[in-house]
C-alpha positions in Angstrom: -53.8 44.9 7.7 -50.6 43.8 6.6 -48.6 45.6 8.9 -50.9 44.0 11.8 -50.3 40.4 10.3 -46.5 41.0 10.0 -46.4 42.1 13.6 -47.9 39.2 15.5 -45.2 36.2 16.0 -44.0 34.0 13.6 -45.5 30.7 14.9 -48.9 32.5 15.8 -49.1 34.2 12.1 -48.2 31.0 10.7 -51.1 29.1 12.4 -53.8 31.8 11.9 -52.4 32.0 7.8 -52.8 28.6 7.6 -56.6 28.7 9.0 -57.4 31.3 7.3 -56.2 30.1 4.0 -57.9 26.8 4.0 -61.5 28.3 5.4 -60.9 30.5 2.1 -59.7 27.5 0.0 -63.1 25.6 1.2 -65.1 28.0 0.6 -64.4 28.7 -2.8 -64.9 24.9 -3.3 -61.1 24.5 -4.6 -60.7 22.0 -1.2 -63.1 19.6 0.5 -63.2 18.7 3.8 -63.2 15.7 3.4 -59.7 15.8 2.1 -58.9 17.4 5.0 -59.9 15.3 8.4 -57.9 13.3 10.1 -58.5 9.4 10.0 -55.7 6.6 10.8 -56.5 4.3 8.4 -56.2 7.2 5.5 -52.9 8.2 7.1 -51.4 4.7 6.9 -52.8 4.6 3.3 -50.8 7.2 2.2 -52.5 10.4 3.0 -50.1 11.8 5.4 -51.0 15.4 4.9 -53.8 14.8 7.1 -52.3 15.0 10.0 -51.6 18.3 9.8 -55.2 19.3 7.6 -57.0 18.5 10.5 -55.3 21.2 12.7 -55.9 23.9 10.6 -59.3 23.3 9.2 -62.1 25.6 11.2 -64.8 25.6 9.6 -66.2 25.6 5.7 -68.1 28.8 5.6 -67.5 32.5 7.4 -69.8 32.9 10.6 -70.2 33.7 14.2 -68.2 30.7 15.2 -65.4 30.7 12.6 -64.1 34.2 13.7 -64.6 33.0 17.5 -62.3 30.0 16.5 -59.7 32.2 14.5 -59.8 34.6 17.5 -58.9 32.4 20.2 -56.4 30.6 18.2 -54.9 34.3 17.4 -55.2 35.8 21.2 -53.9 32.8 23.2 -51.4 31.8 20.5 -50.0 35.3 20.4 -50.3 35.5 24.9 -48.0 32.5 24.7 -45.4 33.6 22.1 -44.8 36.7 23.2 -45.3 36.1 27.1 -43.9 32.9 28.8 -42.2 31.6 25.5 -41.0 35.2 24.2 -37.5 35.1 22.4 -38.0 30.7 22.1 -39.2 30.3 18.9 -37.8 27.1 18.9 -39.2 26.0 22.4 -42.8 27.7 21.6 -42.6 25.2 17.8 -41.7 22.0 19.9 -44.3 22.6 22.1 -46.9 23.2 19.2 -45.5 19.8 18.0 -45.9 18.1 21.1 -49.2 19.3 21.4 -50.2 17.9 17.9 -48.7 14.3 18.4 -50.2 14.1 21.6 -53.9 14.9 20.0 -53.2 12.4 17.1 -52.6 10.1 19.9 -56.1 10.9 21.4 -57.6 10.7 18.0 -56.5 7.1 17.4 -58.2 5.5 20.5 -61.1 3.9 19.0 -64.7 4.9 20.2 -63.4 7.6 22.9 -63.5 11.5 21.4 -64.4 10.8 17.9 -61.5 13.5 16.8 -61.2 14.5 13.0 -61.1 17.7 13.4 -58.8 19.4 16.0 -58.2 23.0 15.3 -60.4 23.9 18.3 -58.3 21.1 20.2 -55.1 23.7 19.7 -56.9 26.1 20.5 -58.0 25.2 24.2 -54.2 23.6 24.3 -53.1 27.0 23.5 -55.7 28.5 26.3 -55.0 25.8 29.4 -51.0 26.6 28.9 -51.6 29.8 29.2 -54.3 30.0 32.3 -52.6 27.6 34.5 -49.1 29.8 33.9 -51.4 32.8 35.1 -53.8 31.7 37.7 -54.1 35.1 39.0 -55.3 36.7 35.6 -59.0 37.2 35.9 -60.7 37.7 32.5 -63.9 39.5 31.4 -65.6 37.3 28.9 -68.6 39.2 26.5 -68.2 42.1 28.8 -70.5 41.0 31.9 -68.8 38.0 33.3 -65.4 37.4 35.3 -63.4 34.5 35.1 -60.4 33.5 36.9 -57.7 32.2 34.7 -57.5 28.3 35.9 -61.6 28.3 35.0 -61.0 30.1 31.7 -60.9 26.6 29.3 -63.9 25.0 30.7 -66.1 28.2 30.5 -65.1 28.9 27.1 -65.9 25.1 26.5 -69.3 25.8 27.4 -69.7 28.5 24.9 -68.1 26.9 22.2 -70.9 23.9 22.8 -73.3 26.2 22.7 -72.3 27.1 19.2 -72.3 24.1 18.2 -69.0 22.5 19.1 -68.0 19.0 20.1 -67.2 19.1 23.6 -64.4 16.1 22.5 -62.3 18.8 20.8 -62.2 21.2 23.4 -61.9 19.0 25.9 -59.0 17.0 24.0 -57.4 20.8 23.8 -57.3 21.0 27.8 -56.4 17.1 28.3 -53.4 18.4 26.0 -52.2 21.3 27.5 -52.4 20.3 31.1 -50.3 17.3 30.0 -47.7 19.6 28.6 -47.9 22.2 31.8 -47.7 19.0 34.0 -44.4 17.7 32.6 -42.8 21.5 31.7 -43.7 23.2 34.5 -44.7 21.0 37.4 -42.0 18.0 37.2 -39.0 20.5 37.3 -40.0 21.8 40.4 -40.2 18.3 41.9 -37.3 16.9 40.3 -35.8 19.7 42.1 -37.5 18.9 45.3 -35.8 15.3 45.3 -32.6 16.4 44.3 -32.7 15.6 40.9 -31.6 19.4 39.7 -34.2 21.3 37.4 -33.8 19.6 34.3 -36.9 20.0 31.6 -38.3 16.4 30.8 -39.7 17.9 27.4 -35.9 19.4 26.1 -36.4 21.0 22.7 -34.1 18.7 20.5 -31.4 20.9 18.7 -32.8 20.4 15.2 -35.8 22.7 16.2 -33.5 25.1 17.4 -31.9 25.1 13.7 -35.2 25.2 12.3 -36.0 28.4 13.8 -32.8 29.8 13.8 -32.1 30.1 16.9 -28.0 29.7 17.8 -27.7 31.3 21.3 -27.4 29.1 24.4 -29.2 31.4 26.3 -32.5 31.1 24.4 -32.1 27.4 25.8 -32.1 27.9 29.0 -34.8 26.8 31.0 -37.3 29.6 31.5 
């Protein structure tokens, strides 16, 4: 087991440690979750750890739709890391960032998705990256039906509802990630179009480059 762990990529071990820990934690009654959701006014109050809590928080007992959660968060983390963001560490961490602040900023509008919890939300992030940067993957979902990769989130939405999800986080998750496919993938190319040159509107700023270790120009390149 722990040569499977120590195998997967560092930011997609990191993230299914950190869910797996705190499910564990919960469960053994040493956390609440109610120390753990994410709520503005609690933030400003001091109680900044929330905002990352709420992230990494899937569930308070081991069922059906925890290990669904935990495996989607592990199989489109881990398609991303070691597919279109392989050797970017750095890039692949600023996008998880990104990703995060935009759903905080989501949670904070009053009386729209009702957000506290957003694991799920990273998840479907995670999952909407990855399908629109492989439209022509067609995936097999509980063995019987066939998806093609740009319908992949919002079929997987409906199953999560119908284990009980909120459709907010899901759909929060896919808000997310298109906004970050939109402005990495799609404004490059149109930059370019005008004359602009291909410049990356989301640039990974140099102290997540340090973070991660990662010295070489060439890992900076735009990909």
């Amino acid at each position: 087991m722990s040569e499977w762990y120590f195998a997967q990529p560092p930011i997609t071990r990191s993230l299914l440690a950190a869910a797996f820990a705190t499910t564990v934690a919960c469960q053994a009654g040493a956390v609440s979750p109610h120390d753990l959701y994410f709520d503005w006014s609690l933030v400003l109050a001091g109680q900044a750890w929330r905002c990352a809590t709420c992230f990494i928080f899937m569930g308070p007992a081991f069922d059906l739709g925890l290990l669904m959660r935990l495996y989607l968060l592990w199989s489109y983390s881990q398609r991303l890391e070691e597919g279109s963001f392989h050797g970017r560490t750095a890039d692949f961490a600023w996008f998880v960032a990104l990703g995060a602040g935009f759903l905080l900023a989501l949670a904070a509008i009053p009386g729209w998705l009702d957000l506290h919890f957003m694991a799920e939300s990273l998840s479907f992030m995670f999952i909407q990256v990855w399908a629109r940067r492989n439209e022509a993957a067609r995936m097999v979902i509980m063995g019987v039906l066939e998806v093609r990769a740009p319908y992949l989130p919002w079929v997987l939405m409906m199953f999560s509802i119908s284990m009980g999800a909120e459709a907010g986080e899901a759909f929060a998750g896919i808000v997310a990630g298109h906004t970050y496919y939109f402005l990495e993938d799609v404004m490059p190319i149109v930059n370019a179009a005008k004359g602009r040159g291909r410049k990356r509107v989301l640039q990974t700023p140099e102290m997540m480059y340090w973070l991660c270790g990662s010295g070489d120009e060439d890992d900076r390149q735009f990909q």
